[in-house]
C-alpha positions in Angstrom: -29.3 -54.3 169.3 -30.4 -51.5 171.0 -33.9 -51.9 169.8 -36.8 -54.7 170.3 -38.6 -56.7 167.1 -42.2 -56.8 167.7 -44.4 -59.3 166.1 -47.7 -57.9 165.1 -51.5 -59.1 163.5 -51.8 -60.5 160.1 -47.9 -61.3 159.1 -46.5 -57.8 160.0 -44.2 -56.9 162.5 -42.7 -53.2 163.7 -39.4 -52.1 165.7 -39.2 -50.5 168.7 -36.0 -47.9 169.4 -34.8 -48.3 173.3 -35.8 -45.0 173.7 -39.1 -45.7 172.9 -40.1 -48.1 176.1 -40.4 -46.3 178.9 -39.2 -42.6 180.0 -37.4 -44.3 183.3 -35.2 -46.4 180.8 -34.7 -43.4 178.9 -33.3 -41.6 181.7 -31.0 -44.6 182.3 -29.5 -44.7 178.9 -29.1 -40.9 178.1 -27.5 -41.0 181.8 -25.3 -44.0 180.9 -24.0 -42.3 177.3 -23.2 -39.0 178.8 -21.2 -40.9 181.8 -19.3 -42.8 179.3 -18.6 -40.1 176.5 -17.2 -38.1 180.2 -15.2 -40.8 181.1 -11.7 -41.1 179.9 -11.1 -44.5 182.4 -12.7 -47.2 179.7 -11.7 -49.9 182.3 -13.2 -47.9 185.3 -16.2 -48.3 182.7 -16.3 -51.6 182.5 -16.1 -52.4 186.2 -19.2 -49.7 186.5 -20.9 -51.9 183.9 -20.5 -54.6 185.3 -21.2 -54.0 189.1 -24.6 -52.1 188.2 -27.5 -52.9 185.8 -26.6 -52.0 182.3 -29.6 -50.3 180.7 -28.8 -51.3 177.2 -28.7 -54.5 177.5 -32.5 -54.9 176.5 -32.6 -59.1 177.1 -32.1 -58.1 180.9 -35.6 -56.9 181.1 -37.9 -58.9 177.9 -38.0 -62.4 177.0 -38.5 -63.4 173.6 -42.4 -63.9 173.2 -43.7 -61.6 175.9 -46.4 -59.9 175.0 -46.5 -56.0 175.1 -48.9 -53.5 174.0 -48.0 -50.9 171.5 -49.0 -47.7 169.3 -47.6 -47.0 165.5 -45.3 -43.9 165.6 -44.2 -43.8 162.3 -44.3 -45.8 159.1 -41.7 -45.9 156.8 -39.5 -47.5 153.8 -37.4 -49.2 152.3 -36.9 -51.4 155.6 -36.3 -55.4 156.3 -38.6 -55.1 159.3 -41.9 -54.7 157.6 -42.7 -58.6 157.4 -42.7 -60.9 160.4 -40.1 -64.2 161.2 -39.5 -64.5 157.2 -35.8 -64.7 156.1 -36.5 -65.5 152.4 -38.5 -63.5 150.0 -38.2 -60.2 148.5 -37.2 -56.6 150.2 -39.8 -55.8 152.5 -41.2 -52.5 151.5 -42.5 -50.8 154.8 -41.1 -50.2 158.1 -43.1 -50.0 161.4 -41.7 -48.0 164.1 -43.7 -48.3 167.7 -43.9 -47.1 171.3 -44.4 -48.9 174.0 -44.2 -46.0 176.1 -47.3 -46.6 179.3 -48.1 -42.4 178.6 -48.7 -43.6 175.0 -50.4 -46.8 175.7 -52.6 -45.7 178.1 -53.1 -42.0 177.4 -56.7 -42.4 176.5 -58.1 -44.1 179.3 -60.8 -42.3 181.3 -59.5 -42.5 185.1 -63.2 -43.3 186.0 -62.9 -46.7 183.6 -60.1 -48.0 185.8 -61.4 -51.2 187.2 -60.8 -54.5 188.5 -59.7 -57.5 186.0 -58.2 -54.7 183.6 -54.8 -55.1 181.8 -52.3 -51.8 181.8 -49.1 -51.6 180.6 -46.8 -50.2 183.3 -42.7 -49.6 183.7 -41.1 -49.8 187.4 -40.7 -46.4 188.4 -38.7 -47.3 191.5 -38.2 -50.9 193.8 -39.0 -50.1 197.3 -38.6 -53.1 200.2 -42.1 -54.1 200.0 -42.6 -53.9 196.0 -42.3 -51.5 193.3 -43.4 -48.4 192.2 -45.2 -48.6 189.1 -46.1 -46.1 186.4 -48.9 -46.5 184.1 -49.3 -42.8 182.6 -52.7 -42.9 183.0 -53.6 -39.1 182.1 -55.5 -37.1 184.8 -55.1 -40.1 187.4 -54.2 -38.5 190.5 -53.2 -42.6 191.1 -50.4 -44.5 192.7 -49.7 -48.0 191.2 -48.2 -50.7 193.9 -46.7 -54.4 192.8 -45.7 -56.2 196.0 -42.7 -58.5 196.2 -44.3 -61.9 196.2 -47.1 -60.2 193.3 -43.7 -60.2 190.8 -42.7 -63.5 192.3 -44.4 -66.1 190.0 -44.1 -63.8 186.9 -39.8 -64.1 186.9 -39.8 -67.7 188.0 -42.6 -68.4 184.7 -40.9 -66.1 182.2 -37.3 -64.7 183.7 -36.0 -67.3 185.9 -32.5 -65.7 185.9 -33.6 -62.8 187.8 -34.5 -62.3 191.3 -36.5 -58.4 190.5 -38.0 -56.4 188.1 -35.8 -53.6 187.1 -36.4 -50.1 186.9 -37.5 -49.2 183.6 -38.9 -52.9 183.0 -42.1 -53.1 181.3 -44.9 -55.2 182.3 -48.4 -56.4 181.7 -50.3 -55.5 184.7 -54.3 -56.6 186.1 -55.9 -54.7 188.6 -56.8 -56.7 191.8 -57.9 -53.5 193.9 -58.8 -49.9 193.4 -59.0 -47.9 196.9 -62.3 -46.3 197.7 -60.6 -42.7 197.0 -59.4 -44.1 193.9 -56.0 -42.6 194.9 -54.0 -46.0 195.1 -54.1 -49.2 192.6 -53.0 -53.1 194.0 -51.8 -54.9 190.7 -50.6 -58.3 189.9 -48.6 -59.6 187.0 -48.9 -63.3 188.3 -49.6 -65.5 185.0 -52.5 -67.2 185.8 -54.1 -64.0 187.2 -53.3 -61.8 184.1 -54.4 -64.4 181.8 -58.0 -64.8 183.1 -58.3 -60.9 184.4 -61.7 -59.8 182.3 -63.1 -56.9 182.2 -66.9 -57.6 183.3 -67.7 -53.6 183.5 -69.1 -51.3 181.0 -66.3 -48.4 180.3 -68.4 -45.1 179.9 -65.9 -44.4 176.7 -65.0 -46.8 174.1 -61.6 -44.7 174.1 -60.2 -47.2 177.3 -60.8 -50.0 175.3 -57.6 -51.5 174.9 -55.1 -54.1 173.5 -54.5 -57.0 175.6 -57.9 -57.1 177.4 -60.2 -59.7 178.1 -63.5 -59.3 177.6 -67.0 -61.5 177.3 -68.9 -60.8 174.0 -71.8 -61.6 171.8 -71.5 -63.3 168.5 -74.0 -60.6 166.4 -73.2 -62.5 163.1 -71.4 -65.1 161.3 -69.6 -64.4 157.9 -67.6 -66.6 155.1 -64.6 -65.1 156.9 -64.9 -64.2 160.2 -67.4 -62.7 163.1 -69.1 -59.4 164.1 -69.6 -59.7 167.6 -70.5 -57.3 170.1 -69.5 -55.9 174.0 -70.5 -54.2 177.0 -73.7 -53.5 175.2 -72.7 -51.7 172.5 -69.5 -51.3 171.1 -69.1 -53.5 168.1 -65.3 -55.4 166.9 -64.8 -58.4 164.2 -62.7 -61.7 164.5 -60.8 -63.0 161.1 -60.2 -66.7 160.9 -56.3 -65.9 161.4 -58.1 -64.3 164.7 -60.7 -67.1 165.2 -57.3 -69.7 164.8 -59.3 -71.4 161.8 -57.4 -70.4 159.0 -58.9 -74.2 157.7 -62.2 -72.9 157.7 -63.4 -72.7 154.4 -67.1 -71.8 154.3 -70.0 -69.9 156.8 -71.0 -73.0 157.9 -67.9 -74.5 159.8 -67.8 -71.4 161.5 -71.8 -71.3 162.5 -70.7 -75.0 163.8 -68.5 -73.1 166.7 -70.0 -70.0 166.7 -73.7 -69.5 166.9 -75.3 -65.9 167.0 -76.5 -65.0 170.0 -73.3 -66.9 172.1 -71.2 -65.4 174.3 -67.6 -65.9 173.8 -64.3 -64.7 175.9 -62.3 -62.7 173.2 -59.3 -60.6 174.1 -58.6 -57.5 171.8 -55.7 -57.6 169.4 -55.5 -53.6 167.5 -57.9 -51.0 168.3 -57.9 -48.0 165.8 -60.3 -44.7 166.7 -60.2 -42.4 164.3 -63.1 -39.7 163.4 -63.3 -42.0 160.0 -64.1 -45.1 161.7 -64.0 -47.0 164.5 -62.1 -50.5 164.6 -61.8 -52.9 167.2 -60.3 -56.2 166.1 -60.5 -59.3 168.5 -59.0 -62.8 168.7 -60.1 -66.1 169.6 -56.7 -67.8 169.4 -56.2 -70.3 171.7 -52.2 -68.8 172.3 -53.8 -65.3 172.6 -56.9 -65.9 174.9 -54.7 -67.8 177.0 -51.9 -65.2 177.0 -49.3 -67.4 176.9 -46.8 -67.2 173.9 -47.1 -70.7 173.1 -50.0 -73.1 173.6 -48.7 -76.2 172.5 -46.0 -78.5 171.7 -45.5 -79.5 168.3 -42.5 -82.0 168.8 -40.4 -79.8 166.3 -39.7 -76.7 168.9 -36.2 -75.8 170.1 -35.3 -75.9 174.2 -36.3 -72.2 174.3 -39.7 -72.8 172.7 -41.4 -76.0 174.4 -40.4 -74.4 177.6 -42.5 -71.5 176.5 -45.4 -73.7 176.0 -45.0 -75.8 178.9 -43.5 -73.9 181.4 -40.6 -75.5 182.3 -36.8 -76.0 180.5 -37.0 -79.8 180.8 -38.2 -80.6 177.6 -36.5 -81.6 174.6 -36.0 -81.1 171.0 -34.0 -82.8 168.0 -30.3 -82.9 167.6 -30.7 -80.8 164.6 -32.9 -78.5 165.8 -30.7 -77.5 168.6 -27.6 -77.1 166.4 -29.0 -74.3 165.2 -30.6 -72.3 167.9 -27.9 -70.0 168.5 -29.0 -68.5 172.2 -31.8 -68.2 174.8 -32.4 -64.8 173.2 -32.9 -65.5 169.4 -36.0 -65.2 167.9 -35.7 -69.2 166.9 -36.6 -69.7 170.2 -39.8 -68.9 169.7 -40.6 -70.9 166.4 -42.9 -74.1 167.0 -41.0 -75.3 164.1 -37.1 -74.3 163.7 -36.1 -72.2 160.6 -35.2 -75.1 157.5 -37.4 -77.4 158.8 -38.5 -79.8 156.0 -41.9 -81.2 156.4 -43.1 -84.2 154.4 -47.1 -84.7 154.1 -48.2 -81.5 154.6 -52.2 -81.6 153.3 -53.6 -78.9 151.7 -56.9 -77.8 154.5 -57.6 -74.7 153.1 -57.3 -72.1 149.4 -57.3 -68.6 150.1 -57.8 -67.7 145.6 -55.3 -64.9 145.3 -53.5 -64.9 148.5 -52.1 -68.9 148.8 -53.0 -72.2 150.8 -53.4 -73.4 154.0 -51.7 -76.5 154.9 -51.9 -78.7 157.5 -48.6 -80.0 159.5 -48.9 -84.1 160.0 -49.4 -84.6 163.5 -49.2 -80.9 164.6 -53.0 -79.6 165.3 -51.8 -76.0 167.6 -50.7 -74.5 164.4 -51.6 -74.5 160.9 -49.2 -73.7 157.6 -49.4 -71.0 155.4 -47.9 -71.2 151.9 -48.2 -67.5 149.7 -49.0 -67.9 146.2 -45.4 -66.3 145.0 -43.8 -69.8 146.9 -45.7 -72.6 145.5 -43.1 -72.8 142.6 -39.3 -71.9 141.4 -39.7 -68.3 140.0 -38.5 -69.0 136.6 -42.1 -71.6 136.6 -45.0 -70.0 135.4 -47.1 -68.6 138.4 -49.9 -70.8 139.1 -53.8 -70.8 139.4 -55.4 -72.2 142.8 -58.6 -73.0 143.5 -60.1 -75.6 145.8 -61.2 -78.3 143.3 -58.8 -78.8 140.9 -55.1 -77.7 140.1 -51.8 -78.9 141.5 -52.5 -77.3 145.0 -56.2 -78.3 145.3 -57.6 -79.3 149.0 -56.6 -82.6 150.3 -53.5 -82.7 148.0 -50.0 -83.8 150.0 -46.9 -81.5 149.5 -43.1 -81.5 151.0 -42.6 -77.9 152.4 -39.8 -76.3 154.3 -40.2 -73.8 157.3 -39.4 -69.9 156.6 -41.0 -68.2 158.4 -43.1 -67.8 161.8 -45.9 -65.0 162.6 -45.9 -65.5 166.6 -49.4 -63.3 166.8 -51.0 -65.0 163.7 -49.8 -68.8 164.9 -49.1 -69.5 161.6 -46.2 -71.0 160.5 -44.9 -69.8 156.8 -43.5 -72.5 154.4 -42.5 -72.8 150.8 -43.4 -75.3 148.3 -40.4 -74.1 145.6 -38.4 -76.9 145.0 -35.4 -75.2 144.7 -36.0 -74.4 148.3 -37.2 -77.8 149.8 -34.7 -79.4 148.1 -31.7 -77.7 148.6 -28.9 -79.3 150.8 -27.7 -76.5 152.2 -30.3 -73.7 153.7 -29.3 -73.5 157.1 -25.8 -73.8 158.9 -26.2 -77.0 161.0 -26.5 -78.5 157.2 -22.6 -78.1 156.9 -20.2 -79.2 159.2 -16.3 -78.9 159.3 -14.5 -80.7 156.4 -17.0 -80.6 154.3 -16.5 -80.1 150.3 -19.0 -77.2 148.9 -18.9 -75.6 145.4 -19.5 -71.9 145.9 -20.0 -69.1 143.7 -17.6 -65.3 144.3 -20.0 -62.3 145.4 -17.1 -60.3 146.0 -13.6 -59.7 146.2 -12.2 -57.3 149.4 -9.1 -56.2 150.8 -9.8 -58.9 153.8 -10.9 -61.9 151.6 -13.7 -63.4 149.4 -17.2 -63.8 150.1 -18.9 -66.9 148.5 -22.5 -68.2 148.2 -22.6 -71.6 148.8 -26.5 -71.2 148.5 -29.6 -69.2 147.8 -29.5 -68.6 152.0 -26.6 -69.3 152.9 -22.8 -67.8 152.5 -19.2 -67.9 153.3 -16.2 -66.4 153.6 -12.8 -67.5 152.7 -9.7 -65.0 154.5 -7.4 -64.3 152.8 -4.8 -66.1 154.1 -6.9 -69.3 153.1 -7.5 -68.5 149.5 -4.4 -69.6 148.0 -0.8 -72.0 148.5 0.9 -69.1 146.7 0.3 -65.9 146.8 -0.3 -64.4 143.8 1.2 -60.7 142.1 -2.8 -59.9 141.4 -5.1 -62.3 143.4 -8.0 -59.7 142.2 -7.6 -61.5 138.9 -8.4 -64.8 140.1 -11.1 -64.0 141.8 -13.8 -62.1 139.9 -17.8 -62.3 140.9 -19.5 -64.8 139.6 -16.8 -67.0 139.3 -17.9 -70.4 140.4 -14.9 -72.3 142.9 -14.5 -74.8 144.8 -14.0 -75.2 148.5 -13.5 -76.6 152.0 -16.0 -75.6 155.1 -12.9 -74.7 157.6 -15.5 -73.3 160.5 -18.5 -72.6 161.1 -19.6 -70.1 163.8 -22.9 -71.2 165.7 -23.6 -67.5 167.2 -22.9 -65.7 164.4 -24.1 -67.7 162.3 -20.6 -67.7 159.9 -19.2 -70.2 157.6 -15.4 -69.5 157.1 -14.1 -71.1 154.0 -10.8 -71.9 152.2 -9.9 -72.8 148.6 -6.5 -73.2 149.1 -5.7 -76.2 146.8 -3.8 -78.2 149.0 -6.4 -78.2 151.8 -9.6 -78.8 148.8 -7.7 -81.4 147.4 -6.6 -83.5 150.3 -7.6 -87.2 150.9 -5.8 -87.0 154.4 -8.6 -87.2 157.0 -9.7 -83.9 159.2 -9.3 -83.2 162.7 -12.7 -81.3 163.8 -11.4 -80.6 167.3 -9.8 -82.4 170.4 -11.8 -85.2 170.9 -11.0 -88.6 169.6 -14.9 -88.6 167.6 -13.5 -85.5 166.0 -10.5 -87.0 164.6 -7.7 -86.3 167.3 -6.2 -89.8 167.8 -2.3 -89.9 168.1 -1.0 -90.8 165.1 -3.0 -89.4 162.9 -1.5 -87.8 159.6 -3.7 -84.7 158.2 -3.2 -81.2 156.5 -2.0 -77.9 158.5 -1.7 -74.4 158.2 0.8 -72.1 159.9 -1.2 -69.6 161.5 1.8 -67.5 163.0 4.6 -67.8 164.6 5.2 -68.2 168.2 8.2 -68.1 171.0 9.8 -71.6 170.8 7.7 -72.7 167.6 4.4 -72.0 165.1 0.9 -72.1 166.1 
């Protein structure tokens, strides 16, 4: 995809076009589609490719869960994007495009607020022997940005352990260690640990440089039912939800007064800041995953590969058997999911009743993430839609319910289930619930030239080609196979990356008692003498395949 999915404050998330990242990565792609639409050699292309970096291949220079800073270009419609890590539901109705563009980002920074301990967003302008060249598009900053060598070290060995530099183009997260007297040259890092505490101890002169990403120290100026006014540098004021504050279980002023007394200082670091000549809004967090800068900040004993190593550093740590059948690559979003997609969770305890919105839930034995189940997923939708309140009801606090995963909003850590029994309780939601061989009733979406596509479920579907869907071939197989009808069939494959079930319904295959060979192991059924059903898939010099 030649695009990035950004995961953004309370449940919403935005898309990013490659052209929108940085203007040296622009370059690189409009320079890479005029040499291709001028080549006529499509293999001298693919050696080219291959032998230099390929600027579209976007995984070559982001990791699922890095953090990046970014500004709203345009909202639209009509779009899947405009709700975060959900794959059930209805049409999303909003789509956020973004920029992450450093000339965007940091346009509004006063060149005299540059300081030590602050957090800028920066692309590699060019790698040099000693380090790289680094653009910030800081307006007015008569500036040079320097990352040495070893400075760029720790951060691809913690997050990109496959490559040995920074490419030009790559965006990255970058604290000032050292401003020259002049002011005319910058010494950044983008070390972990040094990016994660860098704070921002001076007073900017404008509230303007405030940014996303920063650490700061502030005051708690007062304590509400559901969040915190605080206060920084002396006098510009932001707020703290309990998504923010990571107490989504807090239920009343007093809990929070318990953590938070008026008067404390508290390290928050800002998620959204919004100056407009209307009002000004600057939204912090608490989190422990956000203060801490880190994508993950715990292990929940759920996560796939991908995620525990983002939450403890390291690719040594494990996950269930069924979890990792259906992680699909190192780049899927999955891998960032404390809990995988179709996850069912048994004793999951109502903590919290947000009256309008849904409940909080807590996951047995997991304390670095809490649940969150909207109101439109407590029940089946043909059920009448139900009344919550904390006291009494079906979904009351302290009451115990079996939910299944849906859903993950990475900057919220909240993990979105449904209570709908049709969902919990259906056997097949997510692929690694079928396996080869296995007998499924499905019902016809639609009849093409190539075949029929089938719903096995309410999420999941198949597709039968047509050279499985029938013994003998019918004079009008359009006939037999009409939407809606409901047939029955034979999981042939299934297709991990892709995520693809491929069917048949062919009678003789359906109907079989003859046992199936899986693959070419002797646990997958491949033992000499073994008797079992075959197609002919084409014909061959010297035989049939």
């Amino acid at each position: 995809d030649l695009q990035l999915r950004v995961s953004l404050p309370n449940g919403l998330s935005g898309v990013v076009p490659i052209t929108s990242i940085s203007p040296e990565l622009t370059a690189l792609v409009e320079k890479a589609a005029e040499e291709q639409e001028d080549s006529e050699d499509d293999d001298a292309m693919d050696v080219d490719t291959e032998q230099n970096d390929d600027p579209l291949d976007l995984k070559s220079r982001f990791y699922i869960g890095q953090f990046v800073k970014c500004a709203i270009v345009e909202l639209g419609s009509g779009d899947e994007h405009g709700k975060a890590g959900t794959k059930t539901g209805a049409t999303q109705s909003h789509r956020i495009e973004l920029t992450l563009m450093p000339e965007e980002i940091n346009k509004r920074i006063d060149p005299e607020d540059l300081c030590e301990g602050q957090i800028l967003t920066a692309s590699v302008k060019s790698v040099e022997d000693r380090g790289y060249v680094l653009n910030t598009g800081v307006s007015n900053a008569a500036t040079a940005t320097f990352l040495p060598l070893d400075a760029a070290k720790a951060w691809l060995k913690r997050w990109m352990p496959l490559s040995t530099e920074l490419k030009v183009g790559q965006l990255v997260e970058a604290a000032i260690v050292k401003i020259s007297e002049d002011r005319r040259s910058i010494h950044v890092t983008i070390a972990p640990e040094s990016v994660s505490r860098a704070t921002v101890n001076s007073t900017y002169k404008t509230m303007a440089s405030v940014q996303p990403g920063q650490l700061i120290p502030a005051t708690v100026m007062k304590v509400w039912n559901r969040g915190l006014s605080l206060r920084f540098m002396g006098f510009y004021d932001c707020s703290a939800d309990l998504t923010a504050l990571g107490m989504l279980d807090t239920s009343d002023k007093s809990q929070l007064e318990g953590v938070y007394n008026p008067a404390t200082s508290v390290k928050v670091r800002v998620l959204y800041v919004s100056l407009t000549t209307a009002a000004k809004t600057v939204i912090v967090s608490t989190a422990r995953h956000i203060v801490s800068f880190t994508p993950r900040p715990a292990l929940t004993g759920y996560e796939l590969p991908d995620a525990a190593r983002l939450a403890v550093g390291s690719s040594g740590a494990t996950a269930s058997e069924d979890a990792a059948a259906e992680s699909s690559s190192a780049g899927s979003e999955y891998g960032l999911w404390p809990i995988p997609y179709g996850t069912v969770i048994d004793g999951c305890k109502v903590v919290n009743v947000m009256e309008k919105f849904g409940i909080v839930l807590q996951i047995p034995g997991v304390e670095s993430v809490r649940a969150f189940c909207s109101i439109g997923s407590l029940v089946d939708e043909n059920d009448e839609k139900p009344s919550i309140s904390r006291g009494s009801g079906r979904f009351h606090v302290d009451t115990v319910h079996r939910a299944r995963v849906v859903g993950y909003d990475a900057i919220d850590g909240v993990v979105k289930v449904t209570l709908r029994p049709s969902a919990v309780n259906e056997p097949y939601f997510i692929v690694s619930d079928l396996a080869p061989g296995n007998h499924v009733s499905g019902t016809i979406k639609r009849f093409t030239d190539a075949g029929v596509e089938v719903a096995i479920s309410s999420t999941l579907s198949g597709f039968i080609h047509k050279h499985d869907l029938f013994d003998t071939k019918p004079i009008h197989p359009e006939l037999l196979f009409k939407q809606g009808k409901r047939i029955a069939c034979r999981v042939l494959k299934i297709q991990k990356e892709k995520r693809g079930i491929l069917l048949t319904c062919r009678k003789s295959l359906v109907q079989s008692k003859l046992p199936a060979v899986l693959g070419y192991s002797e646990s997958e059924g491949a033992v000499p003498g073994t008797v079992t059903m075959a197609t002919v898939d084409r014909e061959v010099k010297g035989g049939y395949v």
